[in-house]
N, C-alpha and C positions, 0 to 999 in steps of 0.2 A: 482644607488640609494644611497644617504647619509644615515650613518647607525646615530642611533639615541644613541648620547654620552650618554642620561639620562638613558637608558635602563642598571640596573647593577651601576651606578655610585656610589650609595653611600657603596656601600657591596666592590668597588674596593677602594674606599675612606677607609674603616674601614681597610681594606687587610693592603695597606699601613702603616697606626697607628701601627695596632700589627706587621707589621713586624720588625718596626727600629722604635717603641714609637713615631712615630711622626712626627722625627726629618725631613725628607725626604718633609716634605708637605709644599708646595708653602704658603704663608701668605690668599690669600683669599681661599685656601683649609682649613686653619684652621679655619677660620672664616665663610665658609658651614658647617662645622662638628657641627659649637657651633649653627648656627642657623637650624639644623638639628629638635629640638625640638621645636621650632614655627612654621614649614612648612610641616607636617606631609607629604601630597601628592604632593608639591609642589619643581619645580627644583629653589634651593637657590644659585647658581653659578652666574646667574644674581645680583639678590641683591648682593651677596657678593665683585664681582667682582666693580658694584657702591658705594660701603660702599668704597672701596679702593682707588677707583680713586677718590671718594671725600676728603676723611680726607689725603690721602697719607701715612700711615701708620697702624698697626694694634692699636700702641699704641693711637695714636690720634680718632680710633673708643671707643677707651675701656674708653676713660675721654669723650666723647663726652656727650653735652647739651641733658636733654630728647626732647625738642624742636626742635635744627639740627633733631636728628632723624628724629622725627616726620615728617619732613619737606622732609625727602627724599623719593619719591616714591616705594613702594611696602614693605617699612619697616613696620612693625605693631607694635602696644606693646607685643605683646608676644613674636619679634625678638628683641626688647627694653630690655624685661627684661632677656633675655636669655645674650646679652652685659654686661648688668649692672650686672647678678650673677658673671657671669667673674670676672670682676672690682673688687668686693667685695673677691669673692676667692683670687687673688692677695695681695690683702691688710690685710687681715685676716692671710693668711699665712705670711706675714711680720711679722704682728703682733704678732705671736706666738712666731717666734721666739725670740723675744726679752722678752717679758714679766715676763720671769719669772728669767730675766738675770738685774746684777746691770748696770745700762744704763751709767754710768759713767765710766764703763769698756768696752762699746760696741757700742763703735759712729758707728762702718760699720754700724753694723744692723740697727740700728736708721737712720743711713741718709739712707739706702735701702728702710725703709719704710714709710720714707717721700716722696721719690720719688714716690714711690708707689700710697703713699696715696692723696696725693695732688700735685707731681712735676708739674702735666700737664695739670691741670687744667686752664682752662682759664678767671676765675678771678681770683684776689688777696686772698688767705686765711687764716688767722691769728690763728697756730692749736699751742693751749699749752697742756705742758704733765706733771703732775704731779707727784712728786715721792715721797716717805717716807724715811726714815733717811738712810736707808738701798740701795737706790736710785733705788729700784724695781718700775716699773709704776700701778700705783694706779688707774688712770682716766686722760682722756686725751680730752680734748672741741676742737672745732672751735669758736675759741673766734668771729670770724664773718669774714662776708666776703665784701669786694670791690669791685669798680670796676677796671675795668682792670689793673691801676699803684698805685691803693690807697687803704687803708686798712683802717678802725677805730680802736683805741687800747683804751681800755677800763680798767686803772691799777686799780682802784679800784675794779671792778669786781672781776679778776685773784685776790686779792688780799684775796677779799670777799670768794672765791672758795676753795683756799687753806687752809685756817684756819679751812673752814666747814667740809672737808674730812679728816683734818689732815696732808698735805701735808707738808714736809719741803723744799723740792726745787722743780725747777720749771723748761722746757726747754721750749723756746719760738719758734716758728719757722715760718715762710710764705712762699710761695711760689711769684716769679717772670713770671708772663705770658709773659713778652717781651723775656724774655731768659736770660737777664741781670743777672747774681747770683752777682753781686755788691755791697754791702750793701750802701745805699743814706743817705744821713746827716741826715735824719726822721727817718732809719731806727736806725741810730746808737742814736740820740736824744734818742728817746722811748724806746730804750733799757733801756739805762742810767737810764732814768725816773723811769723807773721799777723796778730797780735794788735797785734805793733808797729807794723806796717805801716798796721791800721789806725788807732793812735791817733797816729800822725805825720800822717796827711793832714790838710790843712790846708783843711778842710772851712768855710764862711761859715755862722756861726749866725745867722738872723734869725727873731724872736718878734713878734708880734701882740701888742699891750698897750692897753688900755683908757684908761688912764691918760693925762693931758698930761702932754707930752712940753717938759722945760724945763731947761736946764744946770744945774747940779749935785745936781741932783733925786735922791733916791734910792728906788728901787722896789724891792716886796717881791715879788718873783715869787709869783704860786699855786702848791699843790702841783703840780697837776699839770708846770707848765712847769720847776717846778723840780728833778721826777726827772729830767725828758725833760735838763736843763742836765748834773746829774751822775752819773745811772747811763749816760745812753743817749751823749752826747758826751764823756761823761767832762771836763768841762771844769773848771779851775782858779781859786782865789785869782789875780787881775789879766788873767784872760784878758779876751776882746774878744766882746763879739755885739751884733747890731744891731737896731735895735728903728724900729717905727713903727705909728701907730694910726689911719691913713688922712684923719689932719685937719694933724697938724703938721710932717707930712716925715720924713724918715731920721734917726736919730739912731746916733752909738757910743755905745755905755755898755760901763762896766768892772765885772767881777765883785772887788765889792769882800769879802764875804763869802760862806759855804758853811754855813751850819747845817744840820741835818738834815729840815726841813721847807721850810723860804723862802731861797731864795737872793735876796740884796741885790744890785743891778747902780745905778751911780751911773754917770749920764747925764753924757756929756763934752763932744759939741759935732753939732750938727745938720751931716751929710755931704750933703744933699740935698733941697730946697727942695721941698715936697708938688706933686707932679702926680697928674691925674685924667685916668681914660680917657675918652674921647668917650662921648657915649650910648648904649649899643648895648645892648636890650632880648631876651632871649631868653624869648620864649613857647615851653615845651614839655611834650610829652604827659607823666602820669608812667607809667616803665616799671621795668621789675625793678630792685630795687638795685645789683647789681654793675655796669650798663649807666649808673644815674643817677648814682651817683659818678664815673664817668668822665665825664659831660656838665658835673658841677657841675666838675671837677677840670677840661677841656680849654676851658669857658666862660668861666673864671676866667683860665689862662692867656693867652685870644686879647682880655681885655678888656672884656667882658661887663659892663655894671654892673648890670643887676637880670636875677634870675631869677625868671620866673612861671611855676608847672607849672600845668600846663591838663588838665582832663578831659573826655573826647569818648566822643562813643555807640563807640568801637572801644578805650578804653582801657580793659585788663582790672585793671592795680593802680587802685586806688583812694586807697590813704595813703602819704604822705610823711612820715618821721622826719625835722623841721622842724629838731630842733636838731644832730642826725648830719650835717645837709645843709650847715646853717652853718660848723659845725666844718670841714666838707670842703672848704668855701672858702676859711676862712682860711687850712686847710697849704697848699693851693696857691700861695695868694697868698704866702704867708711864703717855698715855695719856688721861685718863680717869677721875685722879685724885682719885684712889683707893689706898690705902695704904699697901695692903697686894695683893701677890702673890697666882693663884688659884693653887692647886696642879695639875701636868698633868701624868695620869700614863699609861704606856704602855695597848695594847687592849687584854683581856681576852675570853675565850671562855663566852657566854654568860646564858646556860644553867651550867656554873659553877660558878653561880654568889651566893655569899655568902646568908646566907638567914638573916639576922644581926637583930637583936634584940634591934638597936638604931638606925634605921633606917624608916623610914616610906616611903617605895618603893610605887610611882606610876606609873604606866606604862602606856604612852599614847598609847591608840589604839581606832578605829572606835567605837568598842563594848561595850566602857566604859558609865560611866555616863557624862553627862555632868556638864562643870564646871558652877556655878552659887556663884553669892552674898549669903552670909547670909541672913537669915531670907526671901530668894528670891523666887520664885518658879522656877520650872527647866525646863517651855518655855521662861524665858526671860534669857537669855543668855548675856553676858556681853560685847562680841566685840560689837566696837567700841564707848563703854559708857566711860565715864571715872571713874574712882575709886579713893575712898581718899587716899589721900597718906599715909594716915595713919595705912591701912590697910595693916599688913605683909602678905608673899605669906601662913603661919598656919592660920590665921584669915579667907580667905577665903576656903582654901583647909578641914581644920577643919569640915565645916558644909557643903560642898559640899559633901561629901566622907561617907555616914554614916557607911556602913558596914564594916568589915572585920578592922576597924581604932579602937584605945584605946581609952579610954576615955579624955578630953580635957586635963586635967592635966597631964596623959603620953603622948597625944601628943605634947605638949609643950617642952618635955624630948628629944623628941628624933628628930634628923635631916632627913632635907626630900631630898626626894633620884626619880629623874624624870628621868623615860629610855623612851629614842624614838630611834626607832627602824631603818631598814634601807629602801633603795626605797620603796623595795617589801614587805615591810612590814614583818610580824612575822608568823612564820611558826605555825599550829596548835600544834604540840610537844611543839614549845616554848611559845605560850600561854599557855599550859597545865601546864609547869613546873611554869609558872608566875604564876597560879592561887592560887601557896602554898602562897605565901609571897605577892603579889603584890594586890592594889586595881587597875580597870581600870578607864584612866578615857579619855574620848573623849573631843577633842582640835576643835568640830561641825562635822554639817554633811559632808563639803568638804574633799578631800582627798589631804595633806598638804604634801609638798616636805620636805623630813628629813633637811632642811636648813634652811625651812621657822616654822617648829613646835617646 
């Protein structure tokens, strides 16, 4: 009597995995184990063994059409999507690892996870990557897809794209379904095309400079602003950037020289008379990096002059890269067209938070009041209305706030001071200590991620 392989199979399968990770298992053994969770009571050695002999490889099941799929007998969508998490795992983990690395220093990884992401596909697909001055990836499209040998390129799109997110360079890239990596006289044309495209935009250079700022002054740029002038803008002998150090105002300066290490920029005439933002103080939790560079990057935009990161019994990072942080304010500011720098200052315990007396602390939380217009009642709430612009954040905060707040004229005196807390919100204790100094005030009824409030 044949004894029955399924009986015990997948417990000898898992044996295998933990004894040598893995390594040991035939290709359609790995690919029973993935489909292991769409087949609950079901022997997947079949299927898998037809997934193989169809595509002939693991890697041509893992790019495979949802359609093929579909097409093949006794596949389901829920063996579909169990393939497709795969896919995505691969390419994700690509993805990491580059991300937060300057990609102009890192082509393995980058070409690793283009193969990944698109090598095998089998149409044509046209993926751009965008980076910031600093050549970190920002945002990355499929600018669109072909068929089989042909792609559409779209230069004014990319073009359109990159200015909107602030991009300063760009990698273009596609994949070849024939297998060809050859580049074809289209491929190399549209390049070209592109390339002109983007050094004709007439892009506004403004730099951050330390230095006073004084007509006919001439400054040495540092290295670094100085690749960012000619590798990354490509910019010229007599071109135009603007310069400001948050004390003396806007200035033009002309690029009078290009040496190879310090570009010279001699200062022509002050365009704009230093302005400074109202006081607006952001106390916030610290959270994961890619979350607080956006807080530093959108806090910077709305005006913010200092930033204090705060630690609480629910904040699970604990360090702040203090001068990463800085830096991150300046691009904003530089591309934001803000003329003063926000202050960034290392993160403090939060129950040790000063009680200050030119301050007017509020601290967002669920329990607070809600924010409303003047003269407004406090069910009509103001998202998604629009506001005059005329209106400063004291003109509204003023008449929303009535309790525990000075009168209008000391509030006018004194600078406003907004803490948001972290995930987990604020611990009772640290409510308690808020309620000496702080009014509440609720940001609605949802409960807002510390990124999005």
């Amino acid at each position: 009597m044949t004894e029955d392989y399924t009986k015990g199979h997948r417990r000898r399968l898992r044996g295998k995995i933990i004894l040598d990770s893995g390594q040991s298992l035939l290709d359609y053994e790995v690919l029973e184990c993935i489909l292991y969770s769409a087949y609950s009571r079901v022997d997947v050695k079949p299927i898998a063994k037809k997934l193989m002999n169809y595509f002939g490889s693991l890697n041509k099941v893992f790019n495979a059409e949802l359609e093929v799929l579909r097409s093949i007998d006794g596949v389901n969508d829920a063996a579909i999507s169990a393939i497709f998490c795969v896919k995505q795992a691969f390419v994700r983990s690509a993805r990491e690892e580059m991300k937060d690395l300057p990609i102009i220093n890192n082509w393995g990884k980058l070409l690793d996870y283009l193969r990944v992401s698109i090598g095998n596909i089998n149409k044509e697909n046209f993926r751009v990557i965008y980076m910031n001055k600093r050549y970190r990836l920002i945002a990355e499209d499929i600018q669109n897809v072909g068929t089989i040998d042909q792609t559409p390129l779209y230069v004014r799109e990319i073009i359109k794209r990159a200015l909107v997110i602030g991009s300063t360079s760009i990698v273009i890239s596609h994949n070849h379904p024939s297998g060809d990596a050859q580049p074809s006289n289209s491929d190399i044309t549209l390049t070209r095309q592109l390339a002109e495209a983007c050094q004709s935009t007439d892009i506004e250079v403004r730099l951050y400079v330390k230095e006073a700022l004084l007509q006919d002054v001439i400054l040495a740029l540092n290295l670094q602003q100085s690749h960012y002038i000619q590798n990354v803008m490509r910019l010229k002998k007599h071109d135009n950037v603007f310069l400001f150090n948050g004390k003396d105002g806007e200035w033009l300066g002309e690029i009078i020289d290009v040496p190879c290490k310090s570009v010279k920029i001699k200062i022509k005439n002050c365009i704009e008379q230093q302005q400074y933002e109202e006081n607006l103080y952001l106390y916030c939790a610290v959270v994961k990096s890619t979350a607080l560079s956006n807080i530093i990057r959108q806090a910077t935009e709305m005006g913010v002059t200092c930033i204090q990161f705060i630690l609480t019994k629910h904040t699970v990072i604990r360090d702040v890269n203090l001068e990463r942080a800085k830096l991150q304010a300046i691009e904003a500011a530089e591309q934001c067209g803000r003329m003063d720098i926000p202050e960034v200052l290392s993160p403090i315990n939060f129950c040790n938070l000063p009680d200050s007396q030119d301050k007017n602390f509020i601290l967002c939380d669920k329990t607070g009041k809600m924010l409303k217009e003047p003269n407004r009642p406090l069910s009509k709430p103001i998202y998604g209305e629009r506001r005059s612009a005329s209106k400063a954040p004291q003109d509204v905060l003023e008449e929303s706030l009535t309790t525990k707040l000075p009168s209008e004229i000391e509030f006018r005196k004194r600078s406003i001071a907004l803490i948001i807390g972290p995930e987990g919100g604020f611990s009772d204790d640290e409510l308690d200590f808020a309620n000496k100094f702080c009014q509440k005030l609720s940001l609605g009824k949802r409960i807002l991620r510390v990124d999005t409030a």
